[in-house]
N, CA, C and O of each residue as an XYZ file, in Angstrom:
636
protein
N      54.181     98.959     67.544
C      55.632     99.076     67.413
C      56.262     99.118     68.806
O      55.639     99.305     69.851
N      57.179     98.982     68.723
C      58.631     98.827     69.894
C      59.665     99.443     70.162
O      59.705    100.421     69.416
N      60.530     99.413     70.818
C      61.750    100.236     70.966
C      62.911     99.042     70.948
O      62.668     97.851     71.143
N      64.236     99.615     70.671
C      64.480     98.373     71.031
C      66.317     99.101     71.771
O      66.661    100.254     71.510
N      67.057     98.310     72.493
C      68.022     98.647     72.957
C      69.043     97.654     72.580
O      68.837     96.441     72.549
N      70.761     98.553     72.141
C      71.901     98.120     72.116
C      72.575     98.322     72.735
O      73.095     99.420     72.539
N      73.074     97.584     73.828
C      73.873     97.737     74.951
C      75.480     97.033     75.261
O      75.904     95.996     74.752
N      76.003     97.673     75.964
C      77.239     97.383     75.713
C      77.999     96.963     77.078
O      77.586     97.818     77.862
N      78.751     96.246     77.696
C      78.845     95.984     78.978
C      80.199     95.688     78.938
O      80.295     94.670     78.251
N      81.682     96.167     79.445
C      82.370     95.653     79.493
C      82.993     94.306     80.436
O      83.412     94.803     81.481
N      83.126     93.362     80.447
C      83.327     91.598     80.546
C      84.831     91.838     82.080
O      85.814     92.567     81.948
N      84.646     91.349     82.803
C      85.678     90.910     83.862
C      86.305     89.826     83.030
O      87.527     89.915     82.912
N      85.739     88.867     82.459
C      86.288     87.445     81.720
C      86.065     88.161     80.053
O      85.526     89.226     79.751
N      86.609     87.276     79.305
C      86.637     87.002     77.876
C      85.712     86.321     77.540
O      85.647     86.333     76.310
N      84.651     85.489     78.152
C      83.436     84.808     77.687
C      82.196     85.542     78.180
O      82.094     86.258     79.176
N      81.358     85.246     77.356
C      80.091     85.917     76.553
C      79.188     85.796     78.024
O      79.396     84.760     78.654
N      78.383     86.595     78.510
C      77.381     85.630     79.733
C      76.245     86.321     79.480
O      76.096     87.292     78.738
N      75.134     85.518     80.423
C      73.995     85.920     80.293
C      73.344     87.180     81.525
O      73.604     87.209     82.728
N      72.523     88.054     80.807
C      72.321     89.459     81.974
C      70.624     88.922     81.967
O      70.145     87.953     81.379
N      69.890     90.023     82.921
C      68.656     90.259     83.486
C      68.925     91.933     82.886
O      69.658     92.791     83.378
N      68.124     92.014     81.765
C      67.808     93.999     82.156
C      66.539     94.115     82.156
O      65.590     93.599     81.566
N      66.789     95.260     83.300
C      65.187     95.573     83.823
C      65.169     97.065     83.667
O      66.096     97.826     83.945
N      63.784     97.439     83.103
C      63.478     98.695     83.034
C      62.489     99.404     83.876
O      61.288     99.136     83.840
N      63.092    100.454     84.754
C      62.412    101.404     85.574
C      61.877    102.381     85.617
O      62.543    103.356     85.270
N      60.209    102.654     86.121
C      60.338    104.174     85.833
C      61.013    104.981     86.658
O      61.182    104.677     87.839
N      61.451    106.045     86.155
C      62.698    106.761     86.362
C      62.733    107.152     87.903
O      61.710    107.548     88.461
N      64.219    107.000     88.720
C      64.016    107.058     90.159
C      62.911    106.473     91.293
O      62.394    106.897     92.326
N      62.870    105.485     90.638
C      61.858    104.610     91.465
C      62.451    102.817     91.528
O      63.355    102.317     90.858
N      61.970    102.454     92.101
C      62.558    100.853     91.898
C      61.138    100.025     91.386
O      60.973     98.902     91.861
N      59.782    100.732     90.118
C      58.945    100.074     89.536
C      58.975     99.652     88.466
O      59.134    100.352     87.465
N      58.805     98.228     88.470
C      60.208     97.040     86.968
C      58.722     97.495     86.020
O      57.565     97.138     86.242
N      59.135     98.213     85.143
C      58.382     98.152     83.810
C      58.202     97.219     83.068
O      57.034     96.874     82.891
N      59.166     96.568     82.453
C      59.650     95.462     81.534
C      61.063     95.160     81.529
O      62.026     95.927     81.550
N      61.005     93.845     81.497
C      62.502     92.439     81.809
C      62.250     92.039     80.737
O      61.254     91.846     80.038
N      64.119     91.853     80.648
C      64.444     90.796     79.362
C      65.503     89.851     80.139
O      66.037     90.227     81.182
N      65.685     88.969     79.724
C      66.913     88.139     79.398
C      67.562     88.324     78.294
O      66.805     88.510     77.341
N      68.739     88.347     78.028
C      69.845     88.373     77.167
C      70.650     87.864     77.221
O      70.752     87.280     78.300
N      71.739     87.653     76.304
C      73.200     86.940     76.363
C      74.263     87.957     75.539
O      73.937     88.210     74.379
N      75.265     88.443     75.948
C      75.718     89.274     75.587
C      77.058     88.291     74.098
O      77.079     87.099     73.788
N      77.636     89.059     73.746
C      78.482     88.221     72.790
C      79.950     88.379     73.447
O      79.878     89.285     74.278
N      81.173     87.875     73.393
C      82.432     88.109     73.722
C      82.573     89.167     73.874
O      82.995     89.442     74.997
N      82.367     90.187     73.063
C      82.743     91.906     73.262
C      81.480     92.362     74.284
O      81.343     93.581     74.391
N      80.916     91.854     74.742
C      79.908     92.555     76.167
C      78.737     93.486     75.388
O      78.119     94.455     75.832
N      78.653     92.815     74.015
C      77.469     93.514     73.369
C      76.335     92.669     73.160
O      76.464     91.477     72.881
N      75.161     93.273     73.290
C      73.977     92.648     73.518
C      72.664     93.330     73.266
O      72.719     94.526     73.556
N      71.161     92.815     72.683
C      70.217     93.812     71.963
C      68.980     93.346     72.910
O      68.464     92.237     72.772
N      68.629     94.111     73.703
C      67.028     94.198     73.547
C      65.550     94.552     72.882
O      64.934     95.587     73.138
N      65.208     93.778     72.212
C      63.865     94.312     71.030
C      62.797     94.080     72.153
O      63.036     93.441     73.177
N      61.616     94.654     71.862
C      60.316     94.840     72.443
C      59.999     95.776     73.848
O      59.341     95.575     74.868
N      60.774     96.826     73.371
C      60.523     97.785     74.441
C      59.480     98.952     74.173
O      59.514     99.741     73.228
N      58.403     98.890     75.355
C      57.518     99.951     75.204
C      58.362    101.059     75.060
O      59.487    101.210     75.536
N      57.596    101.952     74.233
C      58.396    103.553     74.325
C      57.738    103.805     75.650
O      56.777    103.302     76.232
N      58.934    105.143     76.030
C      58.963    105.527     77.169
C      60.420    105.875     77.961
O      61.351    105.259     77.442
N      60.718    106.505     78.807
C      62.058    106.899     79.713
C      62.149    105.852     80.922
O      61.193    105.832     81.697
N      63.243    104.962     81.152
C      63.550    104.332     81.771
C      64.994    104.610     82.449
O      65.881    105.230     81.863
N      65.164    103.915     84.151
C      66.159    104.091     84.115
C      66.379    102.598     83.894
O      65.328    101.989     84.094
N      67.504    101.717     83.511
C      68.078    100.877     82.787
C      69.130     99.555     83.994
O      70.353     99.630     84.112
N      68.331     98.574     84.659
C      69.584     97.844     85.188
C      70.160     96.496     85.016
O      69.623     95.532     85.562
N      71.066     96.387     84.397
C      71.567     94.794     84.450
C      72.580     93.828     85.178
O      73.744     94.217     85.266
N      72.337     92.959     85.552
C      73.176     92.152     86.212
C      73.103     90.775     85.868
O      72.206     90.152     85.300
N      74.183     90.418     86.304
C      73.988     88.933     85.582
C      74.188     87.910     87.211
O      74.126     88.487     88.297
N      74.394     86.575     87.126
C      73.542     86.238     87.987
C      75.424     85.569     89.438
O      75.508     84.727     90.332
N      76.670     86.808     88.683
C      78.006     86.570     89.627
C      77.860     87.927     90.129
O      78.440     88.046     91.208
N      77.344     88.896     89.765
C      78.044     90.040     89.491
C      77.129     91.405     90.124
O      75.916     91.295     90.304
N      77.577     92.175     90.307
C      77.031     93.479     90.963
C      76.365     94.244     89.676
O      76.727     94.091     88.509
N      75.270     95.136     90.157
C      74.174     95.565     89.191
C      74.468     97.061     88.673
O      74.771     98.034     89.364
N      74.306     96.996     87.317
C      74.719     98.579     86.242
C      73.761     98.930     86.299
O      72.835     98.260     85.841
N      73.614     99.812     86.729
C      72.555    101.057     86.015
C      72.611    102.240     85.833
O      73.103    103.007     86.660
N      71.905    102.768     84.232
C      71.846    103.753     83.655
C      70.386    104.575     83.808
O      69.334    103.938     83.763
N      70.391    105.503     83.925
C      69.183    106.576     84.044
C      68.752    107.446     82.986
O      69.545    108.037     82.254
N      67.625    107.522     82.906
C      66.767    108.435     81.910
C      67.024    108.269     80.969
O      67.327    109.291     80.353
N      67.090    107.040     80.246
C      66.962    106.653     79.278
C      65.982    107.094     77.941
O      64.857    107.130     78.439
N      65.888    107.348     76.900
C      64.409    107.140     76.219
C      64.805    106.843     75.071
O      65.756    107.069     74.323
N      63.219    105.904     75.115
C      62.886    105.179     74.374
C      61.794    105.273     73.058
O      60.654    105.027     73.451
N      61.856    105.538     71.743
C      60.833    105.626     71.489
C      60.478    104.597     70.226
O      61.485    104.164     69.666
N      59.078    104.093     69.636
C      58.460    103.197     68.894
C      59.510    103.049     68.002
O      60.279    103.985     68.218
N      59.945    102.327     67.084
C      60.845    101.905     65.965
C      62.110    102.332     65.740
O      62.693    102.160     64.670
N      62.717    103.057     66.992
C      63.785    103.415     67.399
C      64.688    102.424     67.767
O      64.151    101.401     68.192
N      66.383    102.431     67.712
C      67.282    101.799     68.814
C      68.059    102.842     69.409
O      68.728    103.638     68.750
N      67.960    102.837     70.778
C      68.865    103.457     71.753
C      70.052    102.601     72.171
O      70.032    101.593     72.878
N      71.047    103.175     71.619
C      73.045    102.546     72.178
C      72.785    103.384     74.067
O      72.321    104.462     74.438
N      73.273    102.389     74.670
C      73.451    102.323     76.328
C      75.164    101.972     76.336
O      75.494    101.119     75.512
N      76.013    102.417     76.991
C      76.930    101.676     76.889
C      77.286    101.870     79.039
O      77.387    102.847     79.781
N      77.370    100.105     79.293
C      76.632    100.717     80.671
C      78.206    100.034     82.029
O      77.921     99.612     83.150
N      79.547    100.105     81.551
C      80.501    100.130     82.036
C      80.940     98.555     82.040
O      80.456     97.600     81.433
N      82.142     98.648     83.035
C      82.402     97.689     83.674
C      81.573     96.505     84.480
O      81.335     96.841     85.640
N      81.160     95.404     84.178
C      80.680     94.513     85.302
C      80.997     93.905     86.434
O      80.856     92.684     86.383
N      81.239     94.182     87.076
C      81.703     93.452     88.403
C      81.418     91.971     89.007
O      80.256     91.670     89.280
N      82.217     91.269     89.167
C      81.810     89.854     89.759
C      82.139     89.884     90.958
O      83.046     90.641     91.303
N      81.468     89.046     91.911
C      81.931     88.813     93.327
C      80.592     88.661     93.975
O      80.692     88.321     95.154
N      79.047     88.854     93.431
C      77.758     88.341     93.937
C      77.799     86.712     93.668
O      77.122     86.411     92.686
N      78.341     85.764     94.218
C      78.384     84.537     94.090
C      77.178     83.672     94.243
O      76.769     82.777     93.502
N      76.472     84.347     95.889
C      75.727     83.107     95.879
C      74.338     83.300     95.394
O      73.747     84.374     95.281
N      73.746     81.688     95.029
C      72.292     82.033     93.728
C      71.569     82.103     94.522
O      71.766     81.411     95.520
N      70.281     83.049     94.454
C      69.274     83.289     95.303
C      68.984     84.346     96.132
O      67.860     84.595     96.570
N      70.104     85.043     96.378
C      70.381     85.813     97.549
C      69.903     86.788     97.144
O      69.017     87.240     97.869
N      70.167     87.462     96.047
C      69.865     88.579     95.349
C      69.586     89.518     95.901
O      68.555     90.177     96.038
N      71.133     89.608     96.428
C      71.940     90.714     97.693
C      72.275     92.240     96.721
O      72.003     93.412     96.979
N      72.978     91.607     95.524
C      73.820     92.866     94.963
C      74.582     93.511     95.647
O      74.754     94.726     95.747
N      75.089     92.582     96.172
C      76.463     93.243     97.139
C      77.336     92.077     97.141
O      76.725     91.016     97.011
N      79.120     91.950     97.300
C      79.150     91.149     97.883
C      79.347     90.335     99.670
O      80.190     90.305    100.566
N      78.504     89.998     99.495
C      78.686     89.020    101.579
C      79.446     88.720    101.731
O      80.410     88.861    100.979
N      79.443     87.888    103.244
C      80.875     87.361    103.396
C      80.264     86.115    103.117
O      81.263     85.406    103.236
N      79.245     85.246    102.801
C      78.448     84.247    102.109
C      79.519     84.360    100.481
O      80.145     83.300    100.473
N      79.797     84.932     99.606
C      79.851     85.288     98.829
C      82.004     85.177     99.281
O      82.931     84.704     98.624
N      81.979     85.628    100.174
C      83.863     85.861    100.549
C      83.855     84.728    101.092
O      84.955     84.312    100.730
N      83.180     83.511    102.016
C      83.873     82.534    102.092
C      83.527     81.705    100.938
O      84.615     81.606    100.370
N      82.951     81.259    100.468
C      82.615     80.329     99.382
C      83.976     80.424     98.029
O      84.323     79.453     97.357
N      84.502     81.709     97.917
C      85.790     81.948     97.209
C      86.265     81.263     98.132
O      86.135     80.056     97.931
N      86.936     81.628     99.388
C      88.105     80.815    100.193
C      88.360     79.772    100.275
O      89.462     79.226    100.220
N      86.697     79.094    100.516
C      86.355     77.668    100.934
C      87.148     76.899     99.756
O      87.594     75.764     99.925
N      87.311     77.750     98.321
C      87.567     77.188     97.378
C      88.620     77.344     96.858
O      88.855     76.703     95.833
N      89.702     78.341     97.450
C      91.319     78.788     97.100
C      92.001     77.682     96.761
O      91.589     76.574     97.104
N      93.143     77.845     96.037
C      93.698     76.968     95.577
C      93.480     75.724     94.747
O      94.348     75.053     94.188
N      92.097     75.518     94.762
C      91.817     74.134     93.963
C      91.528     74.374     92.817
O      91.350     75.540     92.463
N      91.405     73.285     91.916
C      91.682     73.636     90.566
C      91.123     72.661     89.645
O      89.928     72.645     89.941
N      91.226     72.213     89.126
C      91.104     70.731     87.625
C      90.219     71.055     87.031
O      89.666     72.153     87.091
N      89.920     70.070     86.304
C      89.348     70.177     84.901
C      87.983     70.449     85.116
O      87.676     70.174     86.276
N      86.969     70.920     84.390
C      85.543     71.272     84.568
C      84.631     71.860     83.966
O      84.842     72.959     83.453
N      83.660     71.371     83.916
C      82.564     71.450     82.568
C      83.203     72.185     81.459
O      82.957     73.312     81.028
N      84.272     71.114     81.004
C      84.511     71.720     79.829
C      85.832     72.313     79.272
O      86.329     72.250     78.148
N      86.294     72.985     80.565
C      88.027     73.577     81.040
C      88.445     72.378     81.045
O      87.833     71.347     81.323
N      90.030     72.607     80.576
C      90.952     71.110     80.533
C      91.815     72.434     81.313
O      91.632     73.631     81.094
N      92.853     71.784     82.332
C      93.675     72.264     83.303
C      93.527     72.957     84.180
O      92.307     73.016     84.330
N      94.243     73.868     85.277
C      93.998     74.818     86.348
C      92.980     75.681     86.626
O      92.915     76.561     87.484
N      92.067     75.273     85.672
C      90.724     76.389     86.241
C      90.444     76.309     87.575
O      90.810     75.245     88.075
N      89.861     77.161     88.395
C      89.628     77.489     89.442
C      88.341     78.400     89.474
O      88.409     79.620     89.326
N      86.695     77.441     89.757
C      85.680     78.470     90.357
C      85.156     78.778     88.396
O      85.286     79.881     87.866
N      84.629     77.602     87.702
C      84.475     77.879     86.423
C      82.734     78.271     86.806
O      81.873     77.715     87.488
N      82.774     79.290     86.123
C      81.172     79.753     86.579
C      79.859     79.058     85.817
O      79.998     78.117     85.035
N      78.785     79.547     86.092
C      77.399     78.936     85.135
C      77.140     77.153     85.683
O      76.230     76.466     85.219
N      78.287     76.570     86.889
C      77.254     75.554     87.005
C      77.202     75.430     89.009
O      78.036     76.149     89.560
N      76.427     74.711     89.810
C      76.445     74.568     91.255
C      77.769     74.305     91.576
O      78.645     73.814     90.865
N      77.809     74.636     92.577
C      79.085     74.659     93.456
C      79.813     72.962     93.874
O      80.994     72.720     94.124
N      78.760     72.085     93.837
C      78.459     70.244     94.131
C      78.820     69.886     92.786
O      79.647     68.974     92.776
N      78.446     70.335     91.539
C      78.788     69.326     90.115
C      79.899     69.296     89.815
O      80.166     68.531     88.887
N      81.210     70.204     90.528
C      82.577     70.244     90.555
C      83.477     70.150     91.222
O      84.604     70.627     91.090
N      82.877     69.264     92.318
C      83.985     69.050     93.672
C      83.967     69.815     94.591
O      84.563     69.559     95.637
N      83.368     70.782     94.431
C      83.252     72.225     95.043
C      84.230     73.196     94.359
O      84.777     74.129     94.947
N      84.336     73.001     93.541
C      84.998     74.000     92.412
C      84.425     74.843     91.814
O      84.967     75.821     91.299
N      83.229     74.582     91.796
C      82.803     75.947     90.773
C      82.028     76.507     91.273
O      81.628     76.041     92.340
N      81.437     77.745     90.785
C      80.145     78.760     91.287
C      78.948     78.659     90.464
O      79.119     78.251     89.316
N      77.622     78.993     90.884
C      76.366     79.127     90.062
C      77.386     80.783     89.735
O      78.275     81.439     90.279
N      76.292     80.831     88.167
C      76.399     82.321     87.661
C      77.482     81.969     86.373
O      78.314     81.062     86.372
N      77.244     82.867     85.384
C      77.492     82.521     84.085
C      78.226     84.228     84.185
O      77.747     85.279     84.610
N      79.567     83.902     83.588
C      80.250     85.174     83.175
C      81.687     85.340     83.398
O      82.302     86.301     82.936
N      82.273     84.346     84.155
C      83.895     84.200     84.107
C      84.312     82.797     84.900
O      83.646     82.057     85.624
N      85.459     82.754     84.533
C      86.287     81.554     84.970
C      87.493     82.149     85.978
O      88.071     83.098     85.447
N      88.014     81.801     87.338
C      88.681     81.997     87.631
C      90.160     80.982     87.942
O      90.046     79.868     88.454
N      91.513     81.567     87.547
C      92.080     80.954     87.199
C      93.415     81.273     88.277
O      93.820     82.421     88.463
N      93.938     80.221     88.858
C      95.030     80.778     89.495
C      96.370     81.259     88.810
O      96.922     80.380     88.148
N      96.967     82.434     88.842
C      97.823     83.333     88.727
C      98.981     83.970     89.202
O      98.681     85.128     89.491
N     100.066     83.760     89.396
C     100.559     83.948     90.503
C     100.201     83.672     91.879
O     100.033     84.621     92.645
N     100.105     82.820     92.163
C      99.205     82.685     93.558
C      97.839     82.665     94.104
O      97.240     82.076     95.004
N      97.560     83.635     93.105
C      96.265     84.258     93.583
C      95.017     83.549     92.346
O      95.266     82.961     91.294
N      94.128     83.767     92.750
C      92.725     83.557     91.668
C      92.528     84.984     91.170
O      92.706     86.040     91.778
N      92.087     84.752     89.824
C      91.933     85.795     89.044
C      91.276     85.673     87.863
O      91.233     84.690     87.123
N      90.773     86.722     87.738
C      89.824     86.480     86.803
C      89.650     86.522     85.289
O      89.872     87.558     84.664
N      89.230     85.332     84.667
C      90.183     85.793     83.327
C      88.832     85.462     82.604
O      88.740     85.584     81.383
């Protein structure tokens, strides 16, 4: 048997994205067990096949700065509700796997201010539509799955 987790993440954007949660033993940075997931519009999302056991709990998705929850537990044929805040975007670039954001990360927004059109999928002013390379959109868009940014008054923002 398994454990399994329901987690809850609140969304910078209105579309659904995909996380990394990794489970730790507690106060340590040793990855027990990884999942992939995809959360739904409301930032809810299930992990099944978790050893029992106390974890601390982190997810991030692949724009965005990393949640984590502590001392978790877990036990065999159980579900544990996590509900693990706000997500943050602004880790832009793929690979880096900084969890912070750079200024790698602050110019690549700039480089890209103001521009806009249509893109994988967006019809009008999108700006920086996430989930594909930065090259398949003119330089419009970002790697990382989890929001679209849209100009707003002036500014880019995140919707």
């Amino acid at each position: 048997m398994a454990a399994t987790l329901t987690g809850h993440v609140t969304l910078q954007s209105q579309a659904a994205t995909n996380l990394v949660v990794r489970f730790f033993t507690p106060n340590t940075d040793t990855e027990e067990h990884k999942a992939a997931v995809a959360t739904d519009g409301a930032g809810d999302f299930t992990v099944t096949g978790i050893p029992a056991g106390t974890y601390d709990i982190g997810i991030k998705n692949m724009a965005s700065l990393s949640l984590l929850q502590e001392d978790k537990v877990f036990t065999d044929g159980n579900t544990t509700d996590v509900t693990f805040g706000t997500l943050l975007l602004g880790d832009l670039i793929h690979g880096a796997d900084e969890d912070y954001i750079s200024l790698s990360d602050y110019n690549l927004l700039i480089a890209n201010y103001d521009t806009a059109g249509p893109c994988w999928g967006y019809a009008g002013d999108w700006l920086l539509p996430c989930d594909i390379p930065v090259d398949d959109c003119g330089g419009g868009g970002v790697a990382g799955k989890g929001a679209a940014y849209k100009m707003i008054g002036g500014q880019p923002t995140v919707i």
